[in-house]
N, C-alpha and C positions, 0 to 999 in steps of 0.2 A: 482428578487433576484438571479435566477439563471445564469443568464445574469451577474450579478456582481462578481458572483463567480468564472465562466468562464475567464471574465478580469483579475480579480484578480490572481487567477492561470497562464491565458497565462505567463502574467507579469512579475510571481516570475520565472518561466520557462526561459522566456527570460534574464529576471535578471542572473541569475546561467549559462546563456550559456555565458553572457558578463563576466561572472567574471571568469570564465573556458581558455574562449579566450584569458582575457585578461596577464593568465600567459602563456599560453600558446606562445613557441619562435619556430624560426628558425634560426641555424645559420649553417654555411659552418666550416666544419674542413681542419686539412691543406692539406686533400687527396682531397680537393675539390668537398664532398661530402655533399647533402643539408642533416638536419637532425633536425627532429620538437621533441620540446619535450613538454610535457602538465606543467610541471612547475619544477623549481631546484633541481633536484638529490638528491635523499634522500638516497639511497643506491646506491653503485658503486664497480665492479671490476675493477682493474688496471693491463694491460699488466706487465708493468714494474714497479714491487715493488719500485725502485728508487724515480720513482715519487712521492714515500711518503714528499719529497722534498717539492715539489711543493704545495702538502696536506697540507703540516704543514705551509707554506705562505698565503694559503688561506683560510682555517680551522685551525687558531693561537691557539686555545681552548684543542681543541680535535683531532689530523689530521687522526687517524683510526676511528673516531667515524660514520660515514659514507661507513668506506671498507668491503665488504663482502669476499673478497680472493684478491690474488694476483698470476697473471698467470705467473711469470717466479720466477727462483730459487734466493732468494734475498740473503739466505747464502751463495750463490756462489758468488752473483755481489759485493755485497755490506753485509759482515758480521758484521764489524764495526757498520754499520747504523741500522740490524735488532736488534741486540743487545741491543743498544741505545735505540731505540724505544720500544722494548719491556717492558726496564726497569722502561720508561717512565711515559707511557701510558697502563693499564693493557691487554685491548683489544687485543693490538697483538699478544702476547700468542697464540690467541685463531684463528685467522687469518687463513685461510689457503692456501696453494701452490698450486694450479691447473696447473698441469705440462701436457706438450703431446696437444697444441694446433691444432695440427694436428689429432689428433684423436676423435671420438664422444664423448669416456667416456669424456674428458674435454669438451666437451661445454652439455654434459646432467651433468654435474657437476655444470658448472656456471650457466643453467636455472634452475636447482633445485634451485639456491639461488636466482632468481628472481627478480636479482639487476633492477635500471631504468635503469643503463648507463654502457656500457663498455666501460672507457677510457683506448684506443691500444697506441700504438707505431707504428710508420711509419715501422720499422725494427728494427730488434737487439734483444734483452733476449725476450722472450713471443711472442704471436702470432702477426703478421703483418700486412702488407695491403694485399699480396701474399694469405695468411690464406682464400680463400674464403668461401670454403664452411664453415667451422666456424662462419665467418661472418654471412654468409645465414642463421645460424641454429640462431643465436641469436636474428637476426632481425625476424626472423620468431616466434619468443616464446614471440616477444613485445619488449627484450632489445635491446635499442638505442645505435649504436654502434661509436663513436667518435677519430677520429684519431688526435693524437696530434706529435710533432720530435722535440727532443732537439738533435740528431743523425744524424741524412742523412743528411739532410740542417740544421743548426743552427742556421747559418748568417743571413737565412730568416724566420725561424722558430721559433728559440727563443720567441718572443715577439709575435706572433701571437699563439701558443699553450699555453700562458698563458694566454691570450684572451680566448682561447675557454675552456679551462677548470673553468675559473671566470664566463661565462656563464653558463656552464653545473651545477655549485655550486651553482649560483646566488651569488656569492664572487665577481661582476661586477667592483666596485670602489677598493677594492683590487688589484687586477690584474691590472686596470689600474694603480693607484700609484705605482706597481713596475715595469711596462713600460715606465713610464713618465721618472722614477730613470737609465732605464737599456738606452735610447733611447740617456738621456742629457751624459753619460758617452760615449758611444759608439759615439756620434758626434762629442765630445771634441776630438775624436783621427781621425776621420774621415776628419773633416775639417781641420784638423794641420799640416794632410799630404798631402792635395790639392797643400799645397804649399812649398813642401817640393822638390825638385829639387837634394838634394845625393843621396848617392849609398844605394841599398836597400841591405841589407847584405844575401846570400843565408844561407838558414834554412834546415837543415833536423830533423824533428818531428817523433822521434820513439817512435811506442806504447809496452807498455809494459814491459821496457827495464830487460832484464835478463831472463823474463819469455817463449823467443820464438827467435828460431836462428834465428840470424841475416841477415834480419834486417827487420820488419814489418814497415812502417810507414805511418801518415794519408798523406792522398794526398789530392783530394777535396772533404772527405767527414770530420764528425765527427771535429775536433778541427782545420782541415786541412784549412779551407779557412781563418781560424782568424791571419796565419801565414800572407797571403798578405792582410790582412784588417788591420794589425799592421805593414806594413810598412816593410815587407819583404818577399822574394821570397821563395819558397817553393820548394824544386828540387824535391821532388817525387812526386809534381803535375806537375810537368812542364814536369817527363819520364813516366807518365801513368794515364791514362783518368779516372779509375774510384776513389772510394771515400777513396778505401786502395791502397798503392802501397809494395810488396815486391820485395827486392832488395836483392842483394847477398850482402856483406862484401865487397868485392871488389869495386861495385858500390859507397860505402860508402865512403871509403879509398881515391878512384880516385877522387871522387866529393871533398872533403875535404869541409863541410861548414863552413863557419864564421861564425856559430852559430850550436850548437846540445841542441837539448831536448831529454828529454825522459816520458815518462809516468809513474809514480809510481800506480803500484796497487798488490802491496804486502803490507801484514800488519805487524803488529810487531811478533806475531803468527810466522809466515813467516821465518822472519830474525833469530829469534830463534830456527827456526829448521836448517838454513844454507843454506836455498835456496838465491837463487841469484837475489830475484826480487826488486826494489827500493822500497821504503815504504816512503808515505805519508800521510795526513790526520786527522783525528781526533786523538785525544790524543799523535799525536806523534812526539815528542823533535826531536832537531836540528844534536843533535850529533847520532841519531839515521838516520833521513833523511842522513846526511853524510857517514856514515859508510857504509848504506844500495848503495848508489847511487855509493860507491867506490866499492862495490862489484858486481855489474852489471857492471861496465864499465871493468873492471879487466875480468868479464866472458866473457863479447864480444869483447874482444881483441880492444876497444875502447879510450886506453890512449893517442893513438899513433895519434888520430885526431889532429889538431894543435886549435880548437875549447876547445877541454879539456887542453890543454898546458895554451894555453892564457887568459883561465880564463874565457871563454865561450860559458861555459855547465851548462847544467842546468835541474833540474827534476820537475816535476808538477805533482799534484794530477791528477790522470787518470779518475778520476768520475765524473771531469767537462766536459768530452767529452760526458757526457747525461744529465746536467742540465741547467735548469735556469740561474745558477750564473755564465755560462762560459763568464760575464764580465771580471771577476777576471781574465781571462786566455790572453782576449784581452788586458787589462791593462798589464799585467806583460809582455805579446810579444814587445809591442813597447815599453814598459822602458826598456827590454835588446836590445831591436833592436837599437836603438837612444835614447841616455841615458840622453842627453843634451836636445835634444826636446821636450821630456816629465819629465822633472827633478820635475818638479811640480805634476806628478799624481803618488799615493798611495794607490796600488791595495792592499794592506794589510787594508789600513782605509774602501777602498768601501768595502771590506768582512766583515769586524767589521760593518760597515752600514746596509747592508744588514741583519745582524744578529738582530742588536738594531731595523729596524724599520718595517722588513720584517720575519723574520726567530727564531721563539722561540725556539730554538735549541741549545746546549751551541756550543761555537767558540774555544772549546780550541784545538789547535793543531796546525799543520806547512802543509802547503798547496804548496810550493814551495820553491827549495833553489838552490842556486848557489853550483855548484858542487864543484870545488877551490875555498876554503877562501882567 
């Protein structure tokens, strides 16, 4: 009898160690770090408030219901979005800013909350890869600490950090159905220009336009490489090696592109107090993008490009240089790049897609606009 009890017990033992195992995962983030977790994140901090983004695609239900804080200033990045979410979703409210990743009170702040995961940021708003000893202290109190970039590399990161946060959630088939979505878009432009043999039109991509003398813009990092992956040349990747380039006015004036962007990340807030930065995004009307983009080109002495003469220029929401959806951004590059080539793709319908099958978020607002009507 006691012999049978023994088996009996090993068994249920061994039982529970295979059912333990078997949630138990490994996978690789995109710092190339292995990282074992015992089973899908049930509580998580996020470097980058932004990626509530990403949250809200793979937890469609609730996308705070899972956050324990969020490590960079979101009213700062993104007010618009905290807003939104707030009004949402009740929980955000209640969310809190763990600022000063560099210091210990923020990581004895984020192990008092006990989260399983901390999913970072490669770089940019909240603690990094750089952040070590932060790192150290987390992994050292149990939390698993996971690096995701929709920022440094895009081009190759995109689609791989919503891989790994679909892991970290067990949101698996999720994640993949919006890679399947982001992969068929991104190849339709890929393979179009294989055999595409004209002239690629030179780009200059300024970030932030109005908000910062002239003249910041991405080079190979952040929205920078989607310039030559849509089928055109990039001039402040091609005058400095890393992933920002700043350039004087002058460099600007002498290069003259055949095409200027700029980044919008002023809000209406913004434009109403007189500042000079473009404004796009959520909730915000055409003749508002217009007026806003006429008064940043006006401040940086920018009319005089023959880009703004001929009718293109052009502004882009600034906050897909840290998300998921910087489809929309590659779509909308090569239809002003070669307008004829891709006369057939409707970077407006894939964002309306992405909303309807991916993104329970409302879509209302203007996400890009040609600067001359």
């Amino acid at each position: 009898m006691l012999k049978t009890l023994l088996t009996v017990g090993a068994s249920s033992i061994f039982l529970a160690l295979q059912i333990c195992s078997g949630h138990a995962m490994e996978l690789t983030d995109v710092a190339g770090r292995k990282v074992t977790l015992d089973a899908p994140a049930k509580t998580i901090v996020l470097g980058d408030g932004r990626v509530l983004t990403v949250m809200a695609m793979l937890d469609k239900d609730n996308p705070v219901e899972r956050v324990d804080a969020l490590l960079s200033n979101l009213k700062q990045t993104d007010p618009v979005l905290m807003e939104y979410m707030k009004a949402r979703y009740p929980k955000m409210a209640e969310i809190p800013m763990v600022l000063g990743a560099e210091t210990g009170v923020a990581a004895e702040a984020v192990i008092a909350k006990a989260p399983d995961v901390a999913i970072l940021s490669m770089s940019g708003h909240g603690p990094g890869i750089d952040n070590k000893e932060f790192i150290d202290q987390l992994e050292a109190a149990g939390i698993a600490v996971v690096f995701i970039d929709f920022r440094q590399n895009p081009k190759e990161n995109t689609t791989a950090s919503v891989e790994v946060m679909g892991k970290v959630l067990g949101r698996e088939e999720e994640a993949a159905e919006f890679i399947a979505f982001y992969n068929e878009r991104k190849q339709r432009i890929v393979e179009r220009l294989k055999a595409f043999d004209g002239k690629r039109p030179s780009v200059f991509l300024q970030a932030h336009i109005g908000r910062f003398k002239c003249c910041v813009a991405m080079a190979q990092g952040m929205l920078g490489p989607f310039v030559d992956l849509a089928g055109g040349r990039n001039i402040s990747a091609e005058a400095v090696p890393g992933p920002v380039g700043r350039h004087t006015l002058e460099f600007l004036l002498t290069a003259n592109p055949d095409i200027w962007i700029g980044t919008a990340s002023g809000t209406p807030a913004d434009f109403e107090e007189g500042k000079p930065f473009a404004v796009l995004g959520m909730n915000v009307e055409k003749d508002l993008a217009l007026r806003s983009a006429q008064r940043s080109l006006e401040s940086e002495g920018l009319e005089v490009l023959d880009a703004v003469k001929n009718g293109n220029a052009y502004t882009i929401w600034h906050g897909f240089y840290n998300s998921p959806f910087n489809i929309y951004v590659l779509e909308a590059f090569a239809k002003w790049f070669h307008p004829d080539l891709f006369a057939d793709v409707d970077p407006e319908a894939t964002f309306a897609e992405i909303h309807r099958r991916f993104l329970p978020l409302e879509n209302g607002g203007l996400y890009s606009v040609k600067v001359r009507q």
